[in-house]
C-alpha angles and dihedrals in degrees: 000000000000095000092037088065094038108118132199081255089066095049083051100064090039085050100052089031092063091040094049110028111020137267118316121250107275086229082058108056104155097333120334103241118222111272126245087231113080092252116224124249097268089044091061092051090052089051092051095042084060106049093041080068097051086048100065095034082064086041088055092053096046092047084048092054098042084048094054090043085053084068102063140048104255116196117155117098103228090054088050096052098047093054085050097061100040073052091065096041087046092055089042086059098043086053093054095043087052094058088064106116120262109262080067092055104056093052097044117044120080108194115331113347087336101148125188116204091222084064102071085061091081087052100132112263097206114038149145112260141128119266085224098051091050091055094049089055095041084057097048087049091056095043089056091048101044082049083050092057092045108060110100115217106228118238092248094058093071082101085080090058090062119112106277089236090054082045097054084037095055099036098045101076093166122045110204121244127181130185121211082253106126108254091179123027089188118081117192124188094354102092093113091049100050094055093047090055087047093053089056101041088051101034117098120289084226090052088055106046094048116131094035124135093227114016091190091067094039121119115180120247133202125175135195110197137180142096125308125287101024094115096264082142101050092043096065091048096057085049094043088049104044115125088236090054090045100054089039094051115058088185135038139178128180117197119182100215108183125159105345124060095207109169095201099051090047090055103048086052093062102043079051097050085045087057093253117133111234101160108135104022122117092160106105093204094055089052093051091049087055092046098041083049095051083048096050101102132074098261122123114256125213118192118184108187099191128205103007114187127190109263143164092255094054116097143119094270094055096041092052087054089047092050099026086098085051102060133067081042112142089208100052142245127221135179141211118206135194125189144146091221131088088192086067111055093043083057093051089048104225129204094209125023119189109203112206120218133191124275125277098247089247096055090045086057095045081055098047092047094052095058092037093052104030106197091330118109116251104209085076083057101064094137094078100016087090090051100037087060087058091043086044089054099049093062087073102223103311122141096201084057097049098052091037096051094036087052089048099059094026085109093030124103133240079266092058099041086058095052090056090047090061094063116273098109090061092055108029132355084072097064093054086059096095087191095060108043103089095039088059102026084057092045086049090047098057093040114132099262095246094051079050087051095053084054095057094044110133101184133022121215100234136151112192107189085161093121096038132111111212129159094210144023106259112232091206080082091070093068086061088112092169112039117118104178115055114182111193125206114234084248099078107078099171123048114217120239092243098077091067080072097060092092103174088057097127089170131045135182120180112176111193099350106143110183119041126209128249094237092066092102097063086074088093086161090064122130108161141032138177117189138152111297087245099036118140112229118207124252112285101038088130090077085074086087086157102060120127118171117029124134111253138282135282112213100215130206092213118092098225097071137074124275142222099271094058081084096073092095108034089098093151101073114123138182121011124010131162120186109208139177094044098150084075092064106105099180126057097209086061082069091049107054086055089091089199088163085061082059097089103158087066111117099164120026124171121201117197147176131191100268084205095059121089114251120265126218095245098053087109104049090045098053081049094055097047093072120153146221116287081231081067107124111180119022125197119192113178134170098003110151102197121129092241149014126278107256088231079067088077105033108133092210084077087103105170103034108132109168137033127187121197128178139154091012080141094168108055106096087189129051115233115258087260084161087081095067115106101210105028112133100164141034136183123188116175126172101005091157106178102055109109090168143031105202136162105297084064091061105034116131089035102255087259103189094024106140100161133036125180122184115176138179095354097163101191109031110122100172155355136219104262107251117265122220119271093035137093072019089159106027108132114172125037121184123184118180128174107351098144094180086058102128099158139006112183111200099188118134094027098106095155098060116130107167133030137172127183126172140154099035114124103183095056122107120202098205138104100274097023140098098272105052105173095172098081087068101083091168095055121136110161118041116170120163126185135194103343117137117303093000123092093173133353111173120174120175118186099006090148118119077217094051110125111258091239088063112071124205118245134181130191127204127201122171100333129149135241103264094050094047092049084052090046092050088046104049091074134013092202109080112143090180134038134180130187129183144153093007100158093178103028103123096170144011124211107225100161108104096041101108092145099060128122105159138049132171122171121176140174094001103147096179103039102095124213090236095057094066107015090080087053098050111061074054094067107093097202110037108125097173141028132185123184125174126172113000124126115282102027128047090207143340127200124191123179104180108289101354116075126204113200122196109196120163084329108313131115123218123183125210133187102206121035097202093068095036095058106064090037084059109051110091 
């Protein structure tokens, strides 16, 4: 019967089984059946161990099959059909492989699911497990296996039968080719790259070939490598075009290489980007005579071979004849390599390798937005800001999906943009890009198999309890061999040992939990995690090396759980991360082997310590010894106690480091040089207690992108170094609040301030001459100032010469003095709105040169008389409503443009002109 229902699908996978991974058990041929004789215990482990392999071996061929069919448009139904349902027996057998016990797992998945037959052979041959159990896994075995033989392989599908190379040959219909011609002038996210590939183009021939066996023979190698679409192209134009290069190297040639490794063609395209006609020679010799004469001279030659695949045709033989006319020159040859393989490069044997990663998610944004917005800003564009950062984030770091995505809804409205976001421009709207298609149908085809399997995922094993009330933690989740997402509600506040045991978990959300397990680190799968901020992890945690996403670490005082330095491994970690509770770590190396500078996926860490805990002798060393990856992009540090800041705080190589908090560093009596980092937009400093004064190493390197700083509650603060020119050039908002020791804050040399906020702040004097001077900020557009002296409130919006016509500006005035009322009023004549309130001491107000102003209120003034403004106001030619309430001389005035109400010891008058009620009324 067995052999009536075998398909040419079946000889096929004992076919391949026995070419790839070696002859079946005997006992095995083709799939040992279940004896008549009840087998012992150890007899049914055997069984099982057997046809496990058998299993995979069926599962190697299937993957194999559903691979190949990945590279090709299918569209005939039977063929369809047929790779649908391999595709279930393929997941039925994924799901029984996954319920082996661990110890099987670990040693047989490679990546995700990805099983090796040798593997089943450490299966335990003496364990404790149910005979039921056994049997029932014996039988599923034999069900998948029995599906497997019956699915016919339909007669059209004998395409997939064809040789792999005559596939790729037949499929590919546009090669790729690429010029050294910029594609795109902006680089994002690539700064670090690029001068590392500029080191090595402009640094001596000798330095590089140093460690060579024969330096005469020596030509210089760099490779970029990584997958396809990460920039690794335009990388090397911008290399190949910088002014430096250029003037360094006298010659250049950029050869796009591809698929095939011909000698003869990459050679001639060299000899044609150097000038030197080569149509109509196939002799390799003449070729290299007309190179090796072009290269005669002393001038420095660059070579970029872009896009290098692995072919047949590439090997070490072939590469040695491409490069011989490159080598035993006294001026020097160097190359530039891209490639997507690693292989590659290794064979080449490169001095130098730049390994491109993917992009930090904000840069993958910037990028997206720059395509999406093309030249237009997109704060006017709110509507699908919001949706183009989750689209943004989908594309995973890749350059070549940001710009293509970004391109693609650059003319489609908020409508459209949803729509995309909802999926259909995963699945669909790519592939109508003609453009596109062989760019991304030749990345997906060299995918490793199991990332081509994730695409073609059609369900996801999750369980989501996140909205659901339970008293208790239900144990039937446990026998969920197979989930790989858990969402927890926040009632559960304890999770049960148990869930340590679902090893295939690869995402887990725990809501309020609040105590973890310590079998947490045998989820070796696991790639994300979301906790509580302070939670304590168990000892081991450190196992979890893939983890990618997780909150932070909390350093605890308890011995039984883990500590700092589980963390050394743990590379993977992305995103956001804080590290808190460091005054409970008692031993400096624990910081260390942290290895927080190996983390290089971090783009935001916080470091704190309890503000309440005494300081420690070794605060300083440990903050020293924290510190993180150069990628690093925003950087918290709360609550250390140490006397002074970490050196790495001031590296410049921090290159993309935009944004720095510090707060409760109560011990530092002198700010770090911040000035000197390249990228920092924005800095916060808060209860830094001990700074009396801010001076010029503060400032040093001239904060030259600095848009925003924030100082708060400096007690003891009195003053800062003016500004210089040329530095703070493009700081835009400054905000000051309760610093009580402020005496004076000079804000010369910040043109480009817009916005500025100062409170609490008693010392301070808003006046010409004095320590506030607000006059020397022409850009200026939001001024509000709190609680200085002789000023409860000045709030100005819009006060800019440059400000746009729609936007009026307005100024508010609460419990100032004379002096400072008669500055504000001064500052601008073009006040459309004007609010005065609370003014004890004001006596008169100077409204003159006011012609822009609409609107007036003026309340609880007692010593402003009516007679000192009512002869200025019927001379403001635009002034459409006035509203006075409590000054001396009139109880309240109420003008709405033409029509005038008077209260006057409680009675109402109404007047039609205000020009000729004013000076009528002003006795």
């Amino acid at each position: 019967m067995e052999e009536a229902i075998r398909s040419a699908v079946a000889k096929a996978v004992e076919e391949s089984a026995a070419a790839h991974i070696g002859t079946l058990t005997p006992a095995a041929s083709p799939v040992p059946s279940s004896s008549s004789s009840t087998p012992t215990s150890r007899d049914m482990i055997s069984r099982i161990h057997v046809k496990a392999r058998w299993l995979i071996r069926m599962l190697t061929w299937v993957r194999a099959t559903l691979d190949d069919a990945e590279d090709m448009d299918i569209t005939e139904r039977s063929i369809r059909d047929w790779l649908r349902e391999l595709q279930e027996v393929a997941d039925a057998a994924e799901d029984l492989l996954d319920e082996f016990p661990h110890e099987v797992l670990r040693l047989g998945f490679v990546g995700d699911g990805g099983w090796t037959a040798g593997s089943i052979t450490e299966l335990p041959r003496e364990r404790k497990m149910t005979s039921e159990m056994d049997r029932l896994r014996d039988q599923r075995i034999e069900d998948i296996v029995s599906r497997f033989m019956k699915i016919k392989k339909p007669e059209q599908a004998l395409i997939l039968d064809y040789p792999k190379e005559q596939m790729d040959a037949e499929s590919i219909s546009v090669r790729r080719t690429t010029s050294s011609v910029i594609e795109e002038s902006h680089i994002v996210g690539r700064d670090e790259e690029l001068a590392k590939m500029k080191q090595f183009l402009l640094s001596p021939e000798a330095e590089e070939s140093r460690g060579s066996d024969d330096m005469d023979d020596h030509v210089s190698v760099m490779a970029i490598v990584g997958m396809g679409g990460l920039g690794k192209t335009t990388l090397a134009q911008l290399a190949y075009n910088d002014a430096q290069v250029n003037k360094h190297f006298q010659l250049k040639s950029w050869v796009c290489v591809s698929e095939d490794f011909d000698v003869i063609r990459l050679t001639k395209a060299m000899l044609q980007s150097l000038n030197v006609e080569a149509s109509g020679l196939s002799e390799l010799e003449t070729l290299h005579q007309k190179l090796l004469k072009r290269l005669s001279g002393e001038e420095r030659f660059l070579l970029v071979l872009d896009d290098v695949w692995e072919a047949e045709n590439l090997n070490i033989h072939n590469w040695n004849l491409l490069t011989a006319p490159l080598r035993n020159r006294s001026a020097g040859s160097k190359i530039i390599m891209t490639t997507r393989s690693r292989k590659v490069s290794e064979m080449v044997a490169t001095n130098s390798t730049c390994n491109l990663g993917f992009l930090l998610d904000e840069d993958t944004l910037e990028l997206f937005k720059l395509h999406a917005f093309e030249g237009r800003d997109p704060n006017t564009y709110q509507n699908v800001v919001a949706i183009g950062k989750e689209i943004a984030g989908r594309c995973g770091g890749v350059p070549l999906a940001a710009k293509i995505l970004g391109g693609l809804l650059r003319t489609k409205d908020d409508e459209e943009w949803n729509k995309i976001l909802k999926s259909e421009v995963w699945n669909a709207t790519i592939n109508q890009e003609d453009s596109i298609i062989p760019i991304l149908r030749l990345s997906y085809r060299h995918l490793p198999a199991p990332l081509k399997r994730c695409f073609r995922m059609e369900h996801l094993r999750v369980l989501d309890l996140g909205g659901v009330r339970l008293y208790g933690f239900p144990e039937s989740i446990a026998r969920l061999k197979h989930l790989r997402y858990l969402r927890i509600s926040d009632f559960f506040k304890e999770l049960p040992k148990f869930v340590g045991n679902m090893y295939h978990l690869q995402t887990l959300e725990l809501g309020g939990v609040s105590e973890l397990p310590n079998s947490m680190p045998n989820l070796l799968n696991l790639r994300h995690l979301s906790t509580r901020d302070n939670i304590e992890y168990p000892v081991g945690i450190g196992k979890l090396s893939d983890l990618q996403t997780m909150p932070g670490f909390h350093v605890s005082p308890k011995h039984n759980h883990a500590k700092l330095g589980e963390l050394k491994d743990m590379n993977n970690i992305r995103g956001v991360f804080a590290i808190s509770g460091l005054e409970n770590l008692a031993d400096v190396n624990e910081a260390k082997k942290a290895c927080l500078d190996k983390k290089r996926n971090i783009s935001s860490l916080r470091l704190e310590w309890d503000a309440r805990a005494a300081s420690s002798s070794i605060d300083e060393e440990v903050l020293e010894s924290l510190k993180p990856s150069v990628k690093l992009s925003n950087l918290q540090i709360s609550g250390f106690k140490g006397p002074s800041y970490p050196s790495w705080l001031v590296d410049r190589s921090f290159s993309r480091l935009g944004n720095i908090e510090l707060e409760l560093c109560e011990k530092w009596i002198s700010l770090p040089p911040l000035g000197q980092l390249p990228s920092l937009k924005s800095l916060y400093i808060s209860k830094a207690r001990a700074v009396e004064y801010i001076g010029s190493e503060f400032f040093s390197g001239g904060f030259p992108q600095l848009e925003e700083l924030t100082l708060r509650y400096l007690y003891n603060w009195k003053s800062w170094r003016a500004v210089q020119k040329g530095e703070c050039q493009k700081l835009k908002k400054l905000s000051i609040e309760r610093c009580g020791n402020l005496e004076s804050l000079s804000l010369i040399n910040l043109g480009a301030l817009e916005d500025i906020s100062i409170s609490g702040c008693p010392k301070l004097q808003c006046m010409t001459g004095y320590s506030l001077e607000l006059s020397h900020l022409p850009c200026v557009q939001a001024i509000k100032i709190q609680d200085i002296y002789e000023v409860r409130l000045i709030d100005a919006s819009h006060f800019s010469a440059a400000a746009p016509l729609k936007d009026q500006p307005c100024l508010e005035l609460e419990d100032v003095g004379q002096r400072e009322a008669e500055y504000m009023l001064g500052m601008r004549s073009y006040i459309c709105r004007l609010t005065v309130r609370r003014c004890l001491n004001l006596t008169s107000l100077p409204l003159g040169n006011q012609s822009a102003l609409e609107y007036l209120a003026i309340t609880e003034c007692p010593g402003l008389r009516i007679t000192s403004i009512s002869t200025q106001l019927w001379q403001l030619p635009s002034l459409k409503r006035i509203h006075v309430n409590g000054i001396h001389g009139a109880e309240s005035i109420e003008v709405v443009e033409t029509v005038t109400f008077i209260w006057c010891s409680g009675m109402c008058m109404m007047l039609v002109k205000l020009p000729t009620f004013v000076p009528r009324y002003t006795a």
